[in-house]
C-alpha positions, 0 to 999 in steps of 0.5 A, spaced: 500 500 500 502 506 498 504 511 504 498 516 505 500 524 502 498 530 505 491 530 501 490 525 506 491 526 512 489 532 512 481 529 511 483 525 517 485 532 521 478 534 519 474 527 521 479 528 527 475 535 529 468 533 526 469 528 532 471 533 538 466 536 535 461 531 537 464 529 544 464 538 545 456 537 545 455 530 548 458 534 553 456 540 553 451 541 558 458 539 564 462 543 560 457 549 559 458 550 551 456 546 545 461 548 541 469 550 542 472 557 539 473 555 531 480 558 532 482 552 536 479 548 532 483 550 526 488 549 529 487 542 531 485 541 523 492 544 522 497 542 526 500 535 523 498 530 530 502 524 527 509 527 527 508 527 534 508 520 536 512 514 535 512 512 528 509 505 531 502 508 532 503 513 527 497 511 524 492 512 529 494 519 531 488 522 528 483 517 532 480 520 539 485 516 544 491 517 547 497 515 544 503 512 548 510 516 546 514 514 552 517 513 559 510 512 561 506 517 558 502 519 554 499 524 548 492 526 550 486 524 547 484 530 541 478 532 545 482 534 551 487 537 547 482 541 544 478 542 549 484 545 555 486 549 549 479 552 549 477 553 556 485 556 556 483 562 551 490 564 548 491 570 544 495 573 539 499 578 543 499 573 550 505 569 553 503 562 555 507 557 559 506 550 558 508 545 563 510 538 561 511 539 553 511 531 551 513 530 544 511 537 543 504 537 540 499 541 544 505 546 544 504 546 537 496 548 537 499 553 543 503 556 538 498 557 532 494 561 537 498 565 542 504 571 541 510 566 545 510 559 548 515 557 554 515 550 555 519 547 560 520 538 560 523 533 566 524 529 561 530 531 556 529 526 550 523 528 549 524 536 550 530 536 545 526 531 539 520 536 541 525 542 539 527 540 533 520 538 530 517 545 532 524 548 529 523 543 522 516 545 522 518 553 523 514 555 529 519 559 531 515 562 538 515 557 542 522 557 547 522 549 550 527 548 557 528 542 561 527 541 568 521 542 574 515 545 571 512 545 578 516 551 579 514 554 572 519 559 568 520 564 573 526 568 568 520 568 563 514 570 568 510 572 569 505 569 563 498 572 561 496 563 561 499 557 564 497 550 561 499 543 565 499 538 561 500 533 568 495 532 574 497 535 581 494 534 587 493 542 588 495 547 584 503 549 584 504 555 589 509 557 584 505 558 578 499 561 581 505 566 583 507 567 576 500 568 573 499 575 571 492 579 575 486 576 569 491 571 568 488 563 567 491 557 569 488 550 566 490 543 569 487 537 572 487 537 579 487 530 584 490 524 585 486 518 583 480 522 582 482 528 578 478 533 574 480 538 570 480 545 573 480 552 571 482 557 575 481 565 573 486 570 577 482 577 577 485 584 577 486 584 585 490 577 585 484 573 587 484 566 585 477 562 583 477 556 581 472 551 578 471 545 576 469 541 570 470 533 567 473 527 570 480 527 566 485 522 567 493 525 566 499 522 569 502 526 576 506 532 575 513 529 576 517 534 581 524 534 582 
């Protein structure tokens, strides 16, 4: 069988979207929308998924499931993908941290919606292989570093959104510091039991938080 082009692959981002679109109104009434902001969704139709997985299960990055990349880890399922970038409302002139780059994906979709991604890895293979793929593929706004993403990026703080991309028991002191007043956190929170939460700081530094679905991540890793 002949290697799928680029033709291909693309109707299958659009079949991707076409299912978290599905999923965003199967759920509409826990997440309290019917449908996610269209610039995300573009985004998610533009970035190509499966060169940010393992060749191995290449073929099923546009299918709506997490796939294995390694070290125990996983890439999020497209729907939460998706749906984290749109409760997280990034725009075109903000700074966003990224906590827990994986292979590089969701910094990808970061990176097509915001001003400058800072992203910083535990893991060292997988933050070089997702800085050399956003380098061949151009994205030039997204800085990539190794090390503690409990503790954030205090030299690049303080960001108008932070995205934690693994699950803690209670949101992390230092990125609640680093978040700008009206800034927005987005992060599954919990152990065992994890769902996933938004918390808005206001003008005073006030924090609110509010809870959403049940989410299953693994734990952000602290050294």
């Amino acid at each position: 069988m002949k290697p799928m082009t680029e033709k291909h692959l693309a109707v299958l981002r659009r079949h991707m979207v076409d299912v978290i679109e599905i999923q965003t109104d199967l759920a509409s009434e826990e997440l309290g929308k019917a449908a996610l902001d269209e610039r995300v969704l573009a985004a998610m139709r533009q970035v190509p998924r499966h060169l940010f997985v393992p060749a191995a299960v290449a073929p099923f990055a546009y299918e709506d499931m997490p796939l294995p990349i390694g070290f125990d880890k996983t890439l999020s399922q497209p729907f939460i993908v998706a749906l984290m970038t749109d409760l997280l409302a990034p725009q075109p002139h903000e700074s966003v941290l990224e906590v827990g780059t994986g292979l590089g994906y969701q910094a990808a979709i970061l990176a097509e919606l915001a001003g400058q991604i800072w992203s910083v890895e535990i893991i060292e293979e997988f933050a070089s292989h997702a800085e050399a793929l956003l380098q061949r593929l151009g994205m030039s706004n997204v800085g990539i570093r190794i090390g503690d993403g409990s503790r954030g990026w205090p030299e690049r703080a303080p960001f108008d959104k932070i995205l934690v991309t693994a699950a803690a028991e209670e949101p992390p002191p230092a990125l609640l510091e680093q978040l700008k007043p009206m800034g927005r956190l987005v992060l599954p929170v919990g152990s065992e039991e994890q769902l996933l939460t938004v918390i808005d700081k206001d003008s005073a530094g006030q924090l609110e938080a509010r809870q959403l679905i049940p989410v299953r991540f693994s734990q952000l890793e602290a050294v």
